[in-house]
N, C-alpha and C positions, 0 to 999 in steps of 0.2 A: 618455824616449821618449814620443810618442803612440801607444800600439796600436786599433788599432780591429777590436774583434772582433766576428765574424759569427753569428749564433742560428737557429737552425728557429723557439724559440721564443723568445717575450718572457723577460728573464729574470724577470719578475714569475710565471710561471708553474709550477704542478707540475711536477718534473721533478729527475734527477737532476742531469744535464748543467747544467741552470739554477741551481741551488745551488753549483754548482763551482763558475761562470761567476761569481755574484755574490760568491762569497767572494776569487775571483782579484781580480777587478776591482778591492775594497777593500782588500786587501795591496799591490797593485800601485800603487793612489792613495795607501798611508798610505807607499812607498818612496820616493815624488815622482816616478812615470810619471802622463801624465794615459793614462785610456782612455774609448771611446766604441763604447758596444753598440750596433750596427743588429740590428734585428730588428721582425719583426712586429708591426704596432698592437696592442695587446689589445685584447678587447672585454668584458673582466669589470672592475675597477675597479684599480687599481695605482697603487703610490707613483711619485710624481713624482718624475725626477733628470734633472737637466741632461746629463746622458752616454747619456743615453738617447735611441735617435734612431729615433725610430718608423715604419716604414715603409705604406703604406696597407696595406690586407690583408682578408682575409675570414675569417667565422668558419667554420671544420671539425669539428667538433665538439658535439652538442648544448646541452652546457652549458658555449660556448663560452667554454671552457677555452684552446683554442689555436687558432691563425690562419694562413693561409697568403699569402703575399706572391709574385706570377707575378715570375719575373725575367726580362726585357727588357726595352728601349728606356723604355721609360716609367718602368721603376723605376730604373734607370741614370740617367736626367734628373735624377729627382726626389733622389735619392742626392748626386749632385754638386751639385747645388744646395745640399742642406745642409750638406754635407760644405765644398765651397767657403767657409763661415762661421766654421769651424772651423780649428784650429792645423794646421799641417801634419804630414802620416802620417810615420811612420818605419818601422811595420811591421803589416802585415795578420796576424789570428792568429783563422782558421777554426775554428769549433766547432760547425760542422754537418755534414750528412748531403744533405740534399735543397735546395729554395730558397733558403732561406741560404747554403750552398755555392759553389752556383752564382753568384748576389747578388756575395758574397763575392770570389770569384776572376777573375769578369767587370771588378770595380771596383780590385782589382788590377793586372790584366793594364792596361787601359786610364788606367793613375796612372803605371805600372813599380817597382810597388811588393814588396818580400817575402813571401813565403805562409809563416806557420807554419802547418800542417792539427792540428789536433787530435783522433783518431777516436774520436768518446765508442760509436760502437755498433757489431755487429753488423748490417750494411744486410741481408744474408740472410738472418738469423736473424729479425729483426724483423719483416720484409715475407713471410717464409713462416708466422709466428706470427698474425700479423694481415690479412692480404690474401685474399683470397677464390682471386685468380690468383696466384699470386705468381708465377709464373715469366714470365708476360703482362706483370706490374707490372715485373720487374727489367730484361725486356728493352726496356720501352717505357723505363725510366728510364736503360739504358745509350745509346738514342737521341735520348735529348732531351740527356742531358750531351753528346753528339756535337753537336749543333745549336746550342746555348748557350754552350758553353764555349770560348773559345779553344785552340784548339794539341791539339784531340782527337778531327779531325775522323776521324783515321787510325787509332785506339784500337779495339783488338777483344777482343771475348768471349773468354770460357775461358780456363785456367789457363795464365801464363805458365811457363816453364821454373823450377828447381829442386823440392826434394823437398816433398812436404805436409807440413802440420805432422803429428805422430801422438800426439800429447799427449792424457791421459786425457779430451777432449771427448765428450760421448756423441755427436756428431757426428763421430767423430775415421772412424772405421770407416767409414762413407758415404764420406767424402770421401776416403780412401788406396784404395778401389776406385774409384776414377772419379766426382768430384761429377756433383750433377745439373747439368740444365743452369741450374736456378734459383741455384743456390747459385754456378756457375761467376760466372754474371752479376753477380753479388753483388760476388766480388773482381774481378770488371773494372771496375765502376764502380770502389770504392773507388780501384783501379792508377790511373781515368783521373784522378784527384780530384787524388793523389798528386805525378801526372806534373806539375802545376802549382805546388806547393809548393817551397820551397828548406829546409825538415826538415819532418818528420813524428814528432808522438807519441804515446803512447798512455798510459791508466792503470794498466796492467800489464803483468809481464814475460810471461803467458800470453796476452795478443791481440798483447803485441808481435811475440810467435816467428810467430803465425798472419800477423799482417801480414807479417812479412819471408817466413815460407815460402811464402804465396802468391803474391809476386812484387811484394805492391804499396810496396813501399820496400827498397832496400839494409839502410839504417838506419834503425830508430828508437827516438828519446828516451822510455825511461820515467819519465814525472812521473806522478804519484800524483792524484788528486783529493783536497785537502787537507782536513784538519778547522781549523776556527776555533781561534787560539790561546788568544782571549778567553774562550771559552766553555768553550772544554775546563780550560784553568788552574780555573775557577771552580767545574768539574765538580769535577775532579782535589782543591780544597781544601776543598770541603763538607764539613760538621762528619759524618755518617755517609748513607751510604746507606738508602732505606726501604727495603730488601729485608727482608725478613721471615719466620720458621717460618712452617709451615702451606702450603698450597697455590700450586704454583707458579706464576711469573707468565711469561707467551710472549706477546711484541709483534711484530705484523708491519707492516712499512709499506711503503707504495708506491705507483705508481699503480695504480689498479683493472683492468687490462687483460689480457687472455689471455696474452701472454707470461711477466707475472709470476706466474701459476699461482695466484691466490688460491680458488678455487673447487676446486681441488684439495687446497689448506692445509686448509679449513676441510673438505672431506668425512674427510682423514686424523683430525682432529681427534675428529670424530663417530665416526669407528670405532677410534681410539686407547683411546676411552673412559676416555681422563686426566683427571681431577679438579681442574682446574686455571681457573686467572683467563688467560682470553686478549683483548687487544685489541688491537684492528686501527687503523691509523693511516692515515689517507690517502680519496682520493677518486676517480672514475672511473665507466666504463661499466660496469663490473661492479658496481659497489654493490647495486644493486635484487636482482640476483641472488642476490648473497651473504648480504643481508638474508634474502631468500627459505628460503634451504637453511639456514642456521640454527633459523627458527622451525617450518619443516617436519619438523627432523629431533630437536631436544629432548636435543641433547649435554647429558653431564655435565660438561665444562666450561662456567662463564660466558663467553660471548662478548659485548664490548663494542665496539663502531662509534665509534671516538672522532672522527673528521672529521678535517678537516687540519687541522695544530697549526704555529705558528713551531715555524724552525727548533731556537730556544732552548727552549722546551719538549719537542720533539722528541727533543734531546740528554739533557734529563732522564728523560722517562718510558724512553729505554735502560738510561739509569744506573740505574733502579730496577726493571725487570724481572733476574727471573731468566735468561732467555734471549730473545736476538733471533732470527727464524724467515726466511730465505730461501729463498723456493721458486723462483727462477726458472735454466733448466737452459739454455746456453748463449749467452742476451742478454746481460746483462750481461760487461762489458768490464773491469770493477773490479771490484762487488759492494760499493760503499763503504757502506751501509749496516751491516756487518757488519764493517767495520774503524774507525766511529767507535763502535758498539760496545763493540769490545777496548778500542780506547783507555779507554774507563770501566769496564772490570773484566767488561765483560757478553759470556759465551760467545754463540756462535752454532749454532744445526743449520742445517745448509749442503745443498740440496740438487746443487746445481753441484761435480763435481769440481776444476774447475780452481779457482777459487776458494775449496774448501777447502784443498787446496795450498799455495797461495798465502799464505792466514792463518797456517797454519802447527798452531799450539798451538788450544785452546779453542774445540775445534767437536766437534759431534757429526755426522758424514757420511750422509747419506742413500744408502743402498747403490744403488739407482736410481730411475728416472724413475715409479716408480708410487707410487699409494695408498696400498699396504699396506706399503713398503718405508719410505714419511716417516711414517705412523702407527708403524712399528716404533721409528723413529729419538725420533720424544716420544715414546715410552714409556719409553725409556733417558733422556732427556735428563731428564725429570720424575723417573722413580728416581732419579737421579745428587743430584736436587736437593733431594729431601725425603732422601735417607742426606748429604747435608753434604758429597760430593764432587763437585760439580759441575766440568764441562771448565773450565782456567783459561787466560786468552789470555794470548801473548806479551806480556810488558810493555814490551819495547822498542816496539813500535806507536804506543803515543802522544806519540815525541820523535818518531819517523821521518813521521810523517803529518800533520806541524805544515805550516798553509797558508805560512809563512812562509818551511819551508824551501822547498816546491813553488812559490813564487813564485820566491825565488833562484834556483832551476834554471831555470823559465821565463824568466827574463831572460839567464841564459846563452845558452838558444836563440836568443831573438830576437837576442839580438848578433852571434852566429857569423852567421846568414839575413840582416842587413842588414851583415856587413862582407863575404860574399860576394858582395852585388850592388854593390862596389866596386870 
């Protein structure tokens, strides 16, 4: 098959969702599908690949990291134009949220081509994390999918019929008395995104329940965001781990942005007053800050700023800490961070219930959303680790999370979506 899948961002880009996307996309090329990523020009430097089909765009972001691409008429021209050069579609398979989305299902609709959607995020959770308005943002963004998108001009706000989800979300309670109206808007777009698709899936079986309880799909497929076979095999055969006596090691990584709560990791940190080697992986708006509050505050942990790392080193420096550190409380959608992890023997402290859940084994739980409750949690997770019983993760994790099986599954989908437009 040709798939040609849609990005908010370049997949050269920070980003969880980006890492899936390029590891799909090379599972999927070494099975003998060709695929071809539209998304956003970058404007920072990026490896060259012929399947990469860059769309104009502008930068958003200071250290313009990521880009945004307006979708209509003009991107539509320019789209088919290149796309015209290329092998003929067989099935569209959306891996965005906003511009891309749209992009995406505009150039669908107008091919008569399949929609797989694939929902890498929380649109509500993100846009009320980061948005100054958010409730102004979600409903300005439920009217422009109305204006842009085909077949949605009839699409309305607020919670379709069935039961809300009620699962351990620390969101969970807000939303079974009545969402706001911000968060309502949130599953309307999602529903209208939806209504275009012929399947729908997601990374886990805990956004799966929230998507179907909120109306915005019947069904849907849960695939996993994969771990590299190659790498993990290579992980998995390593002659021994540097883990080591003495002072425990806690890696956090991600983007630097308010949702993922890093400025909250590191003040826990300072008042945990654990003795411990911690380094931070990754890049963002919040860097200068986080710089900031470390040197101001003179923790007894070492804290180290390692920059963004390949992915392949990335994989290592997990395998050789003592614990992986997740602070972020209802964005994420997977939490795969802390499941490629397990796959290398490394626990995780989890501040997300549902994604502790989900792991299962080899977490140490964050009792809630504050300070003192994730300093409580490294304090346990550090004693655990200097007394030699540290949490140990499910072992089955790292056959179940192989990209290769999450590729086989994706290809079932797109075959069932393109033998129903038959």
């Amino acid at each position: 098959m040709h798939v040609v899948m849609f990005a908010d961002q370049h997949l050269e880009s920070l980003g969880g969702a980006q890492v899936s996307m390029r590891l799909q996309k090379r599972f999927l090329e070494r099975a003998g599908h060709v695929v071809t990523v539209v998304a956003p020009r970058p404007h920072r430097e990026s490896a060259g690949d012929a399947a990469y089909l860059d769309l104009p765009s502008i930068a958003i972001t200071p250290d313009r990291e990521y880009a945004l691409t307006w979708p209509g008429v003009r991107t539509d021209r320019f789209l088919d134009a290149e796309m015209g050069a290329r092998l003929r579609v067989d099935v569209v398979h959306v891996q965005a949220d906003f511009w891309g989305a749209f992009i995406g299902h505009r150039y669908a609709a107008r091919h008569g081509l399949p929609v797989v959607h694939t929902m890498h995020n929380r649109v509500d959770v993100g846009i009320e994390g980061t948005a100054p308005f958010p409730r102004l943002v979600l409903r300005a963004l439920n009217a422009w999918a109305r204006r842009v998108l085909p077949g949605t001009a009839a699409a309305r706000t607020g919670v379709r019929g069935g039961s809300v989800d009620s699962s351990t979300s620390p969101r969970a309670d807000r939303e079974s008395a009545g969402p706001s109206r911000g968060l309502a808007d949130g599953w309307a777009f999602l529903r209208q995104l939806a209504r275009l698709s012929r399947a729908v899936t997601a990374p886990s079986s805990h956004f799966a329940r929230r998507l179907e309880a909120h109306g915005v799909a019947e069904a849907v497929d849960v695939i996993w965001n994969g771990i590299d076979d190659d790498v993990l095999d290579a992980a998995l055969s390593a002659e021994a781990s540097e883990r080591r006596p003495g002072r425990p090691r806690f890696i956090w990584l991600g983007r630097m942005s308010p949702e993922k709560r890093l400025l909250p990791f590191l003040e826990a940190v300072i008042a945990s007053g654990i003795e411990a080697e911690v380094e931070i992986v990754g890049g963002g708006s919040q860097l200068r800050a986080a710089r900031r509050l470390v040197e101001r505050s003179s923790p007894a942990a070492s804290i180290i700023f390692a920059g963004r790392l390949p992915y392949t080193e990335t994989l290592r420096r997990l395998a050789d800490a003592d614990a992986v550190v997740q602070t972020s409380i209802g964005f994420e959608t997977q939490g795969m961070t802390v499941f490629e992890a397990a796959s290398l023997g490394t626990p995780a402290v989890v501040s997300d219930p549902d994604i502790a859940a989900e792991l299962g084994s080899g977490v140490w739980a964050v009792a809630d959303a504050t300070v003192p409750a994730l300093a409580e949690a490294l304090r346990s997770a550090a004693a655990d680790i200097v007394a030699g019983t540290p949490a140990v993760p499910d072992p089955s994790i790292a056959e179940r999370f192989r990209q290769s099986s999450r590729t086989a599954a994706m290809v079932g989908v797109y075959a069932r979506a393109v033998a129903a437009g038959r």
